[in-house]
C-alpha positions as CSV (number, residue, x, y, z in Angstrom):
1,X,-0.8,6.8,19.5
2,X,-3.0,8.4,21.8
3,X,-5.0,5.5,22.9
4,X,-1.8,4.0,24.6
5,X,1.4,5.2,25.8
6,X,3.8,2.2,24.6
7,X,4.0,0.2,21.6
8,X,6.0,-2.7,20.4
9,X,6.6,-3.8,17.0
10,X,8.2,-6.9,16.5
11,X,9.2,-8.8,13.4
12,X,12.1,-10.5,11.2
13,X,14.8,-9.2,9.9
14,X,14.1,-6.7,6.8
15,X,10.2,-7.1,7.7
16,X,9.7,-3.6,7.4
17,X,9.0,-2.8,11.3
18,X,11.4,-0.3,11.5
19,X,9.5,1.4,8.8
20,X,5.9,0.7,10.6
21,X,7.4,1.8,13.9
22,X,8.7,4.9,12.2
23,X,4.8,5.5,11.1
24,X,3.4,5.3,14.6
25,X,5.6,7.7,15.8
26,X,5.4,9.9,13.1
27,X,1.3,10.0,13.9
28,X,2.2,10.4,17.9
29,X,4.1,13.7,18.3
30,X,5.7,16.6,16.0
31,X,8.4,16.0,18.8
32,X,10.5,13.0,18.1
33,X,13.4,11.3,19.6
34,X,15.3,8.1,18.0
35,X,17.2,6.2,20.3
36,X,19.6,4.1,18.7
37,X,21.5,1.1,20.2
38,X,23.4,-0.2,16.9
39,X,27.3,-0.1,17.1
40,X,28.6,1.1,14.1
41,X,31.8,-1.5,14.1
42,X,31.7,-2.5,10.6
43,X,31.4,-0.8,7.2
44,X,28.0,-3.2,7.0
45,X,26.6,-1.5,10.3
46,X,27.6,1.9,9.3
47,X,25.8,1.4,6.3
48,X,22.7,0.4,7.7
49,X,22.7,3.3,10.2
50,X,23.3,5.9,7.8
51,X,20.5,4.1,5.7
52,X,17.9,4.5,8.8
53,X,19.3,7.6,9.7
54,X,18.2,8.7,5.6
55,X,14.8,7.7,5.9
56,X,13.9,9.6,9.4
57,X,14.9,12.9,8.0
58,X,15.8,15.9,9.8
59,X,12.7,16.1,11.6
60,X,14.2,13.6,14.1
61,X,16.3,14.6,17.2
62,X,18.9,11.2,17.8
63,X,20.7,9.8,21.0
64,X,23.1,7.0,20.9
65,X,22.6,4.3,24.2
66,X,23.9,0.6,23.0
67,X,24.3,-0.4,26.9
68,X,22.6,2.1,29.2
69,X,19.2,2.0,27.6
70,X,17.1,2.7,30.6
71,X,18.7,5.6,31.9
72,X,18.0,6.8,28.1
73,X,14.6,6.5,28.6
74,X,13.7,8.1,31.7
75,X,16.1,10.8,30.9
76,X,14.3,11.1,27.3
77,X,10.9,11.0,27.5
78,X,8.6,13.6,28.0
79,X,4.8,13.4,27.9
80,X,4.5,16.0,24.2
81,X,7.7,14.0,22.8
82,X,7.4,10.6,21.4
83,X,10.3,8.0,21.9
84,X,11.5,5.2,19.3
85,X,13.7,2.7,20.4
86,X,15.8,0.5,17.5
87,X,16.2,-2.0,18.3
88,X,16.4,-3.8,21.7
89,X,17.5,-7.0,19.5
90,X,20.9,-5.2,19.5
91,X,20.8,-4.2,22.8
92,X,20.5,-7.6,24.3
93,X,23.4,-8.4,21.7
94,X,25.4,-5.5,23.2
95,X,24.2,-6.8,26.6
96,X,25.7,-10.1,26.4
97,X,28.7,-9.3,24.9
98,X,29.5,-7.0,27.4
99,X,28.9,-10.0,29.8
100,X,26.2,-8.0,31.9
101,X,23.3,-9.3,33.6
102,X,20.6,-10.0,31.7
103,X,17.8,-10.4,34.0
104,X,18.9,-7.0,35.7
105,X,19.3,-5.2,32.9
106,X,16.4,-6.1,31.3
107,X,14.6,-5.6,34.6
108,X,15.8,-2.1,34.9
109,X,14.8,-1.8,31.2
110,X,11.0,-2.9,31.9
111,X,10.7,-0.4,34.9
112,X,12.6,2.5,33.1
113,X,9.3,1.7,30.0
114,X,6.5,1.5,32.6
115,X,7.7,4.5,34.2
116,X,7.9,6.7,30.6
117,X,6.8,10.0,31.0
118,X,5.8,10.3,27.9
119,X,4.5,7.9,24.3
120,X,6.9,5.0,23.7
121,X,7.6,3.0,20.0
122,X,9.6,0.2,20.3
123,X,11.2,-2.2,18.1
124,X,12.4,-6.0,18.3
125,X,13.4,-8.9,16.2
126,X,11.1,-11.9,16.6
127,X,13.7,-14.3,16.4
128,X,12.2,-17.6,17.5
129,X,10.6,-18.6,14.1
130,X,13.6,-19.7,12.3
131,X,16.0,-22.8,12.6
132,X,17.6,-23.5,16.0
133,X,21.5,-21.8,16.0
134,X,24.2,-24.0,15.9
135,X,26.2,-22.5,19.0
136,X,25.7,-22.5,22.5
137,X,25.5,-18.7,22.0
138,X,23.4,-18.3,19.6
139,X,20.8,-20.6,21.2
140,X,21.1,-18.0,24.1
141,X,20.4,-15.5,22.7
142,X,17.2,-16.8,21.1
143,X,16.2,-17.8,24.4
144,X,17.0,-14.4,26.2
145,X,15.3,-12.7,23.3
146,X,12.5,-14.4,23.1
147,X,11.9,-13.5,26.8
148,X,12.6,-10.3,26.6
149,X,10.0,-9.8,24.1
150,X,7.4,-11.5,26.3
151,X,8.1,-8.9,28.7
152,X,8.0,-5.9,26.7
153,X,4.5,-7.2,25.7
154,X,3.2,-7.5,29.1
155,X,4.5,-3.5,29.7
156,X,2.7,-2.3,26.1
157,X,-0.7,-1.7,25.3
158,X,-0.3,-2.5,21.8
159,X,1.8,-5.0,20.3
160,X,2.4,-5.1,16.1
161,X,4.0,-8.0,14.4
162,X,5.4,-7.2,10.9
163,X,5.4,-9.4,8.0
164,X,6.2,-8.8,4.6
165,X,5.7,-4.9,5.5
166,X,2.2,-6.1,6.4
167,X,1.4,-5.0,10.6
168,X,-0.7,-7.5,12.1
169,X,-2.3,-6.2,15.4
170,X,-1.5,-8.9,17.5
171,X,-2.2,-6.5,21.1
172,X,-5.0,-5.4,21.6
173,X,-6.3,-8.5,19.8
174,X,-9.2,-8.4,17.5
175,X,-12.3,-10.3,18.3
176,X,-11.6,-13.6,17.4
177,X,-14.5,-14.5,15.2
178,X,-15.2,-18.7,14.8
179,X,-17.8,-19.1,12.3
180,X,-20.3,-21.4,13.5
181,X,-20.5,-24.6,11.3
């Protein structure tokens, strides 16, 4: 983590990005901060907190922000303590439900990231790969997330997609090699 300040890691659901954004932290600071933006409102979701909350350990300081996730991170981050964010996929769920403004809220988010004081792991759902949802909703929400994740890349200088638990750097991207025929 020393070569850049923020870092997203995106992948499916149970891809293992969680796990891989857990690593880059780990390597970043001794210092560590987990914001979380799940709602526990389900036996389901409290099981797949605790579950996260397991792996981390007790080497892991934890603050709760499902809504107001940009005054979390300026009020957070520090430049010796390192930051992970799981996941913004819920918050943009929380967002919408709550009915609040998107493009404001995620602008507020951007700013509140390229203003960090301090190293920056974040983690979101690529959720454009699959089928199209059935509801008007659902759709939505594909289409907000997926634009949210294009900004978050723009703000981080390294971007991770995880597959299979396998991280493929996809920012700063590798040479691309053609062989000549």
């Amino acid at each position: 983590m020393t070569a850049y300040r923020r870092a997203l890691v995106l992948g499916g659901a149970r891809s293992g990005k969680s796990r891989t954004a857990q690593s880059i932290a780990e390597s970043a600071s001794v210092d560590r901060l987990y914001i979380a933006t799940a709602q526990a409102f389900d036996d389901e979701m409290r099981e797949r907190i605790a579950h996260h909350q397991s792996v981390r350990g007790g080497e892991w300081q934890t603050r709760e922000a499902p809504l107001a996730l940009a005054d979390a991170i300026r009020a957070e981050t520090a430049p010796s303590r390192v930051v992970l964010v799981d996941c913004l996929t819920l918050w943009l769920s929380n967002i919408l439900l709550a009915e609040q403004d998107v493009g404001k809220e995620t602008d507020l988010l951007i700013d509140a990231i390229r203003d960090a004081a301090g190293p920056l792991v974040l983690v979101s759902n690529e959720v454009g790969q699959g089928i199209v949802p059935a509801t008007p909703l659902g759709r939505s929400f594909r289409d907000e997330q997926g634009r949210v994740n294009q900004r978050l890349a723009e703000v981080c200088e390294t971007v991770v997609f995880v597959a299979a638990g396998c991280p493929l750097l996809l920012k700063p991207a590798a040479p691309l090699h053609v062989p000549l025929a």
